[in-house]
N, CA, C and O atoms as a Tinker XYZ file with bonds, in Angstrom:
   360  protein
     1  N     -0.928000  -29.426000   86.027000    73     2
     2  CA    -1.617000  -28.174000   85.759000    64     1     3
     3  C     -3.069000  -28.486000   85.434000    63     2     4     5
     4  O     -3.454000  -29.308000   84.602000    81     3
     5  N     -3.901000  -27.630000   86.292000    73     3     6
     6  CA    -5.458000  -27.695000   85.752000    64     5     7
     7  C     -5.868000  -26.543000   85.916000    63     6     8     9
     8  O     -5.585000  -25.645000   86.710000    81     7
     9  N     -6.987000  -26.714000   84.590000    73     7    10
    10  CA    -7.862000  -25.379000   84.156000    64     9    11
    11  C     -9.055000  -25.845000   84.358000    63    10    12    13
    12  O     -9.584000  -26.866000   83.920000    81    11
    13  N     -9.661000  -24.597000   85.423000    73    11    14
    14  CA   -10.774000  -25.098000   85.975000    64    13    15
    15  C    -12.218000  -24.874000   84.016000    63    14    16    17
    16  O    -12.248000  -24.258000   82.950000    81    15
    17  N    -13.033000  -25.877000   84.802000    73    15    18
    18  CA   -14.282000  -25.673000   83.914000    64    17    19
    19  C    -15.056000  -24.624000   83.502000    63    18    20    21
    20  O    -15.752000  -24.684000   82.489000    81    19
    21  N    -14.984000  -23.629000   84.241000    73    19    22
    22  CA   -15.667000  -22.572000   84.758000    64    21    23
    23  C    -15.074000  -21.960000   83.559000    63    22    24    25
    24  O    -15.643000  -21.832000   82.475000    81    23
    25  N    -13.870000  -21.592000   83.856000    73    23    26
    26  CA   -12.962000  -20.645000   83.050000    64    25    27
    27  C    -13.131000  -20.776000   81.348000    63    26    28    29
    28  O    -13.204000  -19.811000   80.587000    81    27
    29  N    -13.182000  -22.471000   80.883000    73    27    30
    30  CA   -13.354000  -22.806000   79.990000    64    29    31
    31  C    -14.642000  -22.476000   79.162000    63    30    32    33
    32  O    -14.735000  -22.081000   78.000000    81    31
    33  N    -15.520000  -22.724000   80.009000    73    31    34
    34  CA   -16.779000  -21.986000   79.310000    64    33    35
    35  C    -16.861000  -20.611000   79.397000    63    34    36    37
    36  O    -17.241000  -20.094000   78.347000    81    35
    37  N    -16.667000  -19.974000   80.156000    73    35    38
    38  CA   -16.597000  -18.355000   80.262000    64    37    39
    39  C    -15.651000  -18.117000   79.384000    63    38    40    41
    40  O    -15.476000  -16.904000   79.268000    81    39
    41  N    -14.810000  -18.890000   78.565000    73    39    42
    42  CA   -14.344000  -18.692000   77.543000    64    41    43
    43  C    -14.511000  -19.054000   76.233000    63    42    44    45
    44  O    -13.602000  -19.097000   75.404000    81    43
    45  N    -15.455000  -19.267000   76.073000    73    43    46
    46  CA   -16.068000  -19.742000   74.751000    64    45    47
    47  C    -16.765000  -18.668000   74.447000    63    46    48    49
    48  O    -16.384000  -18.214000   73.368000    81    47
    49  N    -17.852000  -17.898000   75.055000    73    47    50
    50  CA   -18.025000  -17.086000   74.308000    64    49    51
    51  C    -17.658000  -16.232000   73.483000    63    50    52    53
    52  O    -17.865000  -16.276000   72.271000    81    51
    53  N    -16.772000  -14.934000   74.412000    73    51    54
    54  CA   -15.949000  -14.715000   73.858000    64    53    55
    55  C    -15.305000  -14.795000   72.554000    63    54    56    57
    56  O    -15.326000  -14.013000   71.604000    81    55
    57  N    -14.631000  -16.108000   72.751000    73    55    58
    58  CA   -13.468000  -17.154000   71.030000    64    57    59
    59  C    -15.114000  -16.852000   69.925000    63    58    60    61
    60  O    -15.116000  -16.292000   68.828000    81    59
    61  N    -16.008000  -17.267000   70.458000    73    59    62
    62  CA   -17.163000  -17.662000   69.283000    64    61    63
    63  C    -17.086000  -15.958000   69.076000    63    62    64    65
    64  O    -16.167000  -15.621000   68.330000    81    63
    65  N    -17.635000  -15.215000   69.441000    73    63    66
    66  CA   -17.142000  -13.398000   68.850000    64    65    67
    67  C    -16.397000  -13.456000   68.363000    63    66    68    69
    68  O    -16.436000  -13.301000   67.142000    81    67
    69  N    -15.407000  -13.681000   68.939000    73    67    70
    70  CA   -14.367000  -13.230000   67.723000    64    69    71
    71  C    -14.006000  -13.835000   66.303000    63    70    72    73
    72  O    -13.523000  -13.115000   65.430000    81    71
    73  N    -14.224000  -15.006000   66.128000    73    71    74
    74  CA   -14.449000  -15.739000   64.941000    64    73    75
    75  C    -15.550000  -15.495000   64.246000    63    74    76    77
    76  O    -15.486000  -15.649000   63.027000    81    75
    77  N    -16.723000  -15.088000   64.817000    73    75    78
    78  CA   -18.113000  -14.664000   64.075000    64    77    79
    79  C    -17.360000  -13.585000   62.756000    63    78    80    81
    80  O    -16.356000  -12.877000   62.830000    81    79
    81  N    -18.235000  -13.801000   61.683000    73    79    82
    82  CA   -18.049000  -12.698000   60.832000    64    81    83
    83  C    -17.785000  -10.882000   61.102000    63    82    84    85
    84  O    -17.177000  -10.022000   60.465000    81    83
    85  N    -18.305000  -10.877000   61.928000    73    83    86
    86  CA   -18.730000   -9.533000   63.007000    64    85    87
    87  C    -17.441000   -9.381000   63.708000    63    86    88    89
    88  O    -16.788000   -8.339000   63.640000    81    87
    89  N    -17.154000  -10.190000   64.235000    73    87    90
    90  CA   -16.013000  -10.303000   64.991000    64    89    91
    91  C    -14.553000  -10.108000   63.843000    63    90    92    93
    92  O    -13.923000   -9.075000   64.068000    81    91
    93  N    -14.180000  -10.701000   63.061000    73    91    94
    94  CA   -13.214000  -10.490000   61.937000    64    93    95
    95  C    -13.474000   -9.649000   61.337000    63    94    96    97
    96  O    -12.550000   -9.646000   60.524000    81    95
    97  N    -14.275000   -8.615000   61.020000    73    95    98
    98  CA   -14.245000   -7.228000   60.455000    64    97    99
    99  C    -13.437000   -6.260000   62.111000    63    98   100   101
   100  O    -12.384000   -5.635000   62.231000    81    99
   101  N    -14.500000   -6.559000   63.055000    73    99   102
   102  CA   -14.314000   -5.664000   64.021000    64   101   103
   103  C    -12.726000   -5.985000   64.360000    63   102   104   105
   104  O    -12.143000   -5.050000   64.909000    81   103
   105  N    -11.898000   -7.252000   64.093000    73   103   106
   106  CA   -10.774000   -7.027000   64.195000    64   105   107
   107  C     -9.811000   -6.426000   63.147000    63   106   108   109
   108  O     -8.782000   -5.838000   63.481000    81   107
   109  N    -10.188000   -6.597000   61.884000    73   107   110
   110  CA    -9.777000   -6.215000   60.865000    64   109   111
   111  C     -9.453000   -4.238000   60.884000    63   110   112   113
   112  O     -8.477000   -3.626000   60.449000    81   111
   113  N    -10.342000   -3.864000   61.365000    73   111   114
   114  CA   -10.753000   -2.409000   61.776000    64   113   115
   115  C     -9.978000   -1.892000   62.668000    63   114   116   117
   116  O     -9.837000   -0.669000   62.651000    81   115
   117  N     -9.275000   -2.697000   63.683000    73   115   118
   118  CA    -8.860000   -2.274000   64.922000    64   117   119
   119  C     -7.555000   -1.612000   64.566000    63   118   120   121
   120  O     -6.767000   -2.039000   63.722000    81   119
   121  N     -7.381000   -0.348000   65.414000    73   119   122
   122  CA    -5.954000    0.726000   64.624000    64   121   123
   123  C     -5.415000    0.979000   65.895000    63   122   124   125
   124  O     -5.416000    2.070000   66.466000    81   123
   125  N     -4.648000   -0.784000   66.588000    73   123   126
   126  CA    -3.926000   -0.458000   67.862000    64   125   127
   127  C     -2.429000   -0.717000   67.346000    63   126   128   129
   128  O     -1.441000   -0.659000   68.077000    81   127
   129  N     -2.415000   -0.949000   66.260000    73   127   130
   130  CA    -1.134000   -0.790000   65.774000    64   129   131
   131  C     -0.804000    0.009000   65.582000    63   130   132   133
   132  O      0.200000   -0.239000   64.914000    81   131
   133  N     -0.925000    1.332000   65.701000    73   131   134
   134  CA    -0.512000    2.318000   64.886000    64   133   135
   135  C      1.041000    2.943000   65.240000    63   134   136   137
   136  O      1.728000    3.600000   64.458000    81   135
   137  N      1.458000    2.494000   66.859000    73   135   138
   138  CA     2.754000    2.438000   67.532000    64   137   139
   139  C      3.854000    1.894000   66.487000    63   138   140   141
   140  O      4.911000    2.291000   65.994000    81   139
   141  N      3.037000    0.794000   66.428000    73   139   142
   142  CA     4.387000   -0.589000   65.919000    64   141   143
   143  C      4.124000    0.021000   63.915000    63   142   144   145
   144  O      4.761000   -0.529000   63.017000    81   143
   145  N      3.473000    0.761000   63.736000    73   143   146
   146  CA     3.907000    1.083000   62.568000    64   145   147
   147  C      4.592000    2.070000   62.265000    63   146   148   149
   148  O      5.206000    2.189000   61.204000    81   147
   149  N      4.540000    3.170000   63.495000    73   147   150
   150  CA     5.453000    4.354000   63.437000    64   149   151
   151  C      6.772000    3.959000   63.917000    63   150   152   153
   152  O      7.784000    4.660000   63.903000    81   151
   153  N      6.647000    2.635000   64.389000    73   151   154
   154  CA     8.524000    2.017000   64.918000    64   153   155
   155  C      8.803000    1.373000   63.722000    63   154   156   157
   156  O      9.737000    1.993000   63.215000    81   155
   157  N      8.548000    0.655000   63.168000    73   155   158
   158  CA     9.015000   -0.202000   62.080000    64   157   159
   159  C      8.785000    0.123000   60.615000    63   158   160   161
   160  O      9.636000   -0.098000   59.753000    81   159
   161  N      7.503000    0.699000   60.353000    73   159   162
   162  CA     7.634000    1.419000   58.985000    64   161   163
   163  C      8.387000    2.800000   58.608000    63   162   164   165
   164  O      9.049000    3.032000   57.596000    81   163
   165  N      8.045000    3.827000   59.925000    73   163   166
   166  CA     8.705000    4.494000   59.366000    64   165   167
   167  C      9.982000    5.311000   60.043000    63   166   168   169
   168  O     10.395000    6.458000   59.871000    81   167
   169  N     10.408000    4.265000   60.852000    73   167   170
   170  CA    11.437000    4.166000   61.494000    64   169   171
   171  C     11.735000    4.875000   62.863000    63   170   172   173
   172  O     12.855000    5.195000   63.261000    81   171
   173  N     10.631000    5.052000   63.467000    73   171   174
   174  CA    10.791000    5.630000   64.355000    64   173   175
   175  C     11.148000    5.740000   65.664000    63   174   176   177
   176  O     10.321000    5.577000   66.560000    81   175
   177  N     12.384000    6.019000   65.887000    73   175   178
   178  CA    12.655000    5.379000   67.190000    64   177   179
   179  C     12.628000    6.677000   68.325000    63   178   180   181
   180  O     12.213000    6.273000   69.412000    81   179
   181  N     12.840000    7.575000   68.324000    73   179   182
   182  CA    13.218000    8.596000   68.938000    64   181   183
   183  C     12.534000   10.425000   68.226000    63   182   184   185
   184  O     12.396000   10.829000   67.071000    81   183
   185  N     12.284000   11.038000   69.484000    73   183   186
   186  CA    12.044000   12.006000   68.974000    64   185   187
   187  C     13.561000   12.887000   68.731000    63   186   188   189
   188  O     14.631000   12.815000   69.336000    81   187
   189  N     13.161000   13.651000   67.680000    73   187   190
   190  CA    14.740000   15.113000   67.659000    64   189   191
   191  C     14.937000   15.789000   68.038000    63   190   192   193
   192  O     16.102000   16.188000   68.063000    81   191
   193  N     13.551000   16.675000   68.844000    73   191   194
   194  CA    13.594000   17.695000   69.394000    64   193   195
   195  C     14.023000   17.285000   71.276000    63   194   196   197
   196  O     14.095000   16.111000   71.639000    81   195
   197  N     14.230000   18.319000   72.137000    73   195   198
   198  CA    14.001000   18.304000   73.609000    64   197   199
   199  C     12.941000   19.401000   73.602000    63   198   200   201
   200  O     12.708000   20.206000   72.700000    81   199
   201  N     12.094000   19.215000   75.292000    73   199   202
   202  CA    11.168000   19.838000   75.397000    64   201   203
   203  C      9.750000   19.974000   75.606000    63   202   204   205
   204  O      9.367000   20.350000   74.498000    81   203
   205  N      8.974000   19.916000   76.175000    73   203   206
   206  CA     7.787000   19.336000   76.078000    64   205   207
   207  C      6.893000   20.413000   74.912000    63   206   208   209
   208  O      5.928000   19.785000   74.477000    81   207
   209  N      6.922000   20.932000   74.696000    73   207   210
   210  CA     6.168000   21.755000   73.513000    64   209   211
   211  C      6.648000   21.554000   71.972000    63   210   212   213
   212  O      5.869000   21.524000   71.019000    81   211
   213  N      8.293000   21.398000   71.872000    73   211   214
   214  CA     8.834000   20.507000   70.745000    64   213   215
   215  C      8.655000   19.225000   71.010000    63   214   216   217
   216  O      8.995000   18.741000   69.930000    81   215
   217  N      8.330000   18.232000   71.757000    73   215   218
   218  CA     8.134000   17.313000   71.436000    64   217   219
   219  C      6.896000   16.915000   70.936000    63   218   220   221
   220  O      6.849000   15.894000   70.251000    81   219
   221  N      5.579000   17.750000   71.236000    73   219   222
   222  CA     4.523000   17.408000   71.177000    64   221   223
   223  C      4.077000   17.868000   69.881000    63   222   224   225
   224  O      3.268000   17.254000   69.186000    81   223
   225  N      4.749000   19.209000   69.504000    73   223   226
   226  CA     4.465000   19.474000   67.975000    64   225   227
   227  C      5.390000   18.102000   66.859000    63   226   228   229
   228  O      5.020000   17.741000   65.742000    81   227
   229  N      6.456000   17.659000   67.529000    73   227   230
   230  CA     6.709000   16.618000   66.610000    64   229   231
   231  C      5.991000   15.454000   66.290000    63   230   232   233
   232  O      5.864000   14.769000   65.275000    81   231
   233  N      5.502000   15.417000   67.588000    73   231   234
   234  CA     4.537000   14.141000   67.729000    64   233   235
   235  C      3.323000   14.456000   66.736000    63   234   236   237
   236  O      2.825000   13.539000   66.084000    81   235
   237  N      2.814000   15.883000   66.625000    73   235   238
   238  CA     1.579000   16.316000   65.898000    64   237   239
   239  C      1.856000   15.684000   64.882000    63   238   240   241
   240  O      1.209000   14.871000   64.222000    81   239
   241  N      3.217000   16.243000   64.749000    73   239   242
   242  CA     3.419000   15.680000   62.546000    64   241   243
   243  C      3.518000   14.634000   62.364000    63   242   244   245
   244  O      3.273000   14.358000   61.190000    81   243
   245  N      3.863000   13.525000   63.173000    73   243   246
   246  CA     4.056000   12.608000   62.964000    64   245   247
   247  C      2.612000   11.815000   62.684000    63   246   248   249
   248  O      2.237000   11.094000   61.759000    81   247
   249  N      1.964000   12.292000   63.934000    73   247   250
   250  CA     0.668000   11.681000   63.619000    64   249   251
   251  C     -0.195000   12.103000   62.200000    63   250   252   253
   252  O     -0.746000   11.302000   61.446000    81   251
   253  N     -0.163000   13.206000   62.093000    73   251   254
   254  CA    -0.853000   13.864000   61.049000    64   253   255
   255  C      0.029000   13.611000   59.647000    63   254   256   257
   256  O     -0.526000   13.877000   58.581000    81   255
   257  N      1.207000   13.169000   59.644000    73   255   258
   258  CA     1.680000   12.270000   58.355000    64   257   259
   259  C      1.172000   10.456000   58.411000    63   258   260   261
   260  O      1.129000    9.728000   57.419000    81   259
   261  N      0.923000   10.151000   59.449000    73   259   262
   262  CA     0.389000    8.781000   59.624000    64   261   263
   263  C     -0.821000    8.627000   59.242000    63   262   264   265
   264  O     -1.116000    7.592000   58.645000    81   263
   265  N     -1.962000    9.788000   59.543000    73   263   266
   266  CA    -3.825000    9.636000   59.357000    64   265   267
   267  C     -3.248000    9.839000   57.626000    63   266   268   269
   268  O     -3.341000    8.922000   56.810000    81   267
   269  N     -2.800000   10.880000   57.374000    73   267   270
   270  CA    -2.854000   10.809000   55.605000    64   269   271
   271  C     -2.249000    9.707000   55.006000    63   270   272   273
   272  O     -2.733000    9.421000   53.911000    81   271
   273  N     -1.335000    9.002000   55.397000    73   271   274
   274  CA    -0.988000    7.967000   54.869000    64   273   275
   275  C     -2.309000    7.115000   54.453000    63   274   276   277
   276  O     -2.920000    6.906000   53.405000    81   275
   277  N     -2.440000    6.707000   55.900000    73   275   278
   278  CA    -4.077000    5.781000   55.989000    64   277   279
   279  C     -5.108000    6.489000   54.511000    63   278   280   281
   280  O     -5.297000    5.939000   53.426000    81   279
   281  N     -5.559000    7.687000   54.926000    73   279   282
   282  CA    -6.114000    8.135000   53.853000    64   281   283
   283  C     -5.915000    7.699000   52.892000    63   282   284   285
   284  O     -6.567000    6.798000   52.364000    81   283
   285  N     -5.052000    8.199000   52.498000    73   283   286
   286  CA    -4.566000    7.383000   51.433000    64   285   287
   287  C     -4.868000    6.366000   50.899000    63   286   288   289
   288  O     -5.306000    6.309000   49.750000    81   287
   289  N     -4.730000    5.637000   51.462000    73   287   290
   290  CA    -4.530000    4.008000   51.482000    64   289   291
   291  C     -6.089000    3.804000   51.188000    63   290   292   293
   292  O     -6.646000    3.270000   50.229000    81   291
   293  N     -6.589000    4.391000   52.303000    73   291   294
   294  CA    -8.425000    3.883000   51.724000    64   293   295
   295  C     -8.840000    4.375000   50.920000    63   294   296   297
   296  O     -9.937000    3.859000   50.707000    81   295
   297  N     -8.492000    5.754000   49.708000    73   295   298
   298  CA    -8.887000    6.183000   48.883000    64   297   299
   299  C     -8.626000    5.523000   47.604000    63   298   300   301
   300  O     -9.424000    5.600000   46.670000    81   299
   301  N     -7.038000    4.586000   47.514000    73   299   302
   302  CA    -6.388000    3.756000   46.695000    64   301   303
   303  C     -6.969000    2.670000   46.718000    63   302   304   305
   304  O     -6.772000    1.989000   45.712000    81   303
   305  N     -7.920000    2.032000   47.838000    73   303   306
   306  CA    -8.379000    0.813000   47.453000    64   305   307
   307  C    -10.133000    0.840000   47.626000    63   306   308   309
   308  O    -10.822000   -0.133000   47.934000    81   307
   309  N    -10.668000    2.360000   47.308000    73   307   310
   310  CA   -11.944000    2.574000   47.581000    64   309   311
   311  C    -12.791000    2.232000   48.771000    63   310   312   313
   312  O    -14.021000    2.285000   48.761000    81   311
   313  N    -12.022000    1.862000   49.845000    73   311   314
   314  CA   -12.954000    1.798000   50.792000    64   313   315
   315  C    -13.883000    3.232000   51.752000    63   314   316   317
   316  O    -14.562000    3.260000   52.778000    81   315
   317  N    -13.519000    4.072000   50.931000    73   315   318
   318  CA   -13.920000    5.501000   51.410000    64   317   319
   319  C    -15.577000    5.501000   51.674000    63   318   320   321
   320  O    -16.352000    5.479000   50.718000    81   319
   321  N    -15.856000    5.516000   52.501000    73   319   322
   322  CA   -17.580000    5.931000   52.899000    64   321   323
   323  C    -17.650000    4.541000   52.921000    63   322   324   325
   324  O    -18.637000    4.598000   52.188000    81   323
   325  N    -17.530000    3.547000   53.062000    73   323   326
   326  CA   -18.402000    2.634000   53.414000    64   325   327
   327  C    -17.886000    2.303000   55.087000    63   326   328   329
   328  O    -16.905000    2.349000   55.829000    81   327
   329  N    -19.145000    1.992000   55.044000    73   327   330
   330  CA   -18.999000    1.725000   57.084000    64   329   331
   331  C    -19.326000    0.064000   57.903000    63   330   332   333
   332  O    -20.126000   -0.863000   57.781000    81   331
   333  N    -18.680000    0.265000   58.374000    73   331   334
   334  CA   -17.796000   -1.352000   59.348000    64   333   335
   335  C    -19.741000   -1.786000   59.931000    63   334   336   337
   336  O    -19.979000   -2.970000   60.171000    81   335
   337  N    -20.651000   -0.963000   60.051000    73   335   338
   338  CA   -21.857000   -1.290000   60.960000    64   337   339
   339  C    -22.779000   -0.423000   60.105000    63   338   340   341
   340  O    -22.365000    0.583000   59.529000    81   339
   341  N    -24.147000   -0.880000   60.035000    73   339   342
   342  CA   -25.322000    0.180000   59.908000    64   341   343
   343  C    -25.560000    1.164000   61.000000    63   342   344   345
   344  O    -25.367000    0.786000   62.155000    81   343
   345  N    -25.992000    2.491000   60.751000    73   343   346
   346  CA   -26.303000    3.558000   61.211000    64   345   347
   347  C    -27.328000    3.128000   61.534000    63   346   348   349
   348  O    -28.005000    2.507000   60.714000    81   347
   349  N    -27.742000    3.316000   62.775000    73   347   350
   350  CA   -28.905000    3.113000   63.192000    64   349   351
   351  C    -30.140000    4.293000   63.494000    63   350   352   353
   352  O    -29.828000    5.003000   64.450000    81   351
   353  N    -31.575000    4.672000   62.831000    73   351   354
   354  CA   -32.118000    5.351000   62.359000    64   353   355
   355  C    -33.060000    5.801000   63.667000    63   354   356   357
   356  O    -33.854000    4.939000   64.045000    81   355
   357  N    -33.047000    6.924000   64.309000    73   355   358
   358  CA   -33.848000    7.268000   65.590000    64   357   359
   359  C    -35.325000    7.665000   64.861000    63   358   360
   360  O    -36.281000    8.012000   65.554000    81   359
């Protein structure tokens, strides 16, 4: 097996982002979990309703019990108003 050179450096940049300080907040931040927390935290495997209009209002609540959770969560450990980047001033 060989990995060309090319590839290797076109991959360094990249790795160096993401290890940068910048880079570990911006991953720290990232809310692509939010699936695997509605399967495993709060058990979600299946919707109850049939239907496409009951399903989608279930889905509403679900989501809208998930953002308050979060809320939550950042109000309990004060991270409220502070921001991941500076605003940049036109």
């Amino acid at each position: 097996m060989e990995v060309s050179k090319k590839f290797i450096e076109k991959r360094q940049v990249p790795y160096e982002n993401i290890i940068s300080e910048e880079g570990i907040l911006l991953r720290v931040s990232r809310s692509e979990g939010a699936f695997g927390v509605l399967k495993n935290d709060y058990c979600f495997n299946r919707f109850l309703t049939r239907g496409k209009n009951s399903v989608k209002n279930e889905f509403i609540l679900l989501c809208l019990g998930y953002n308050v959770n979060k809320l939550h969560t950042k109000i309990q450990n004060g991270r409220i108003r502070k921001l991941l980047h500076p605003l940049k001033t036109a």
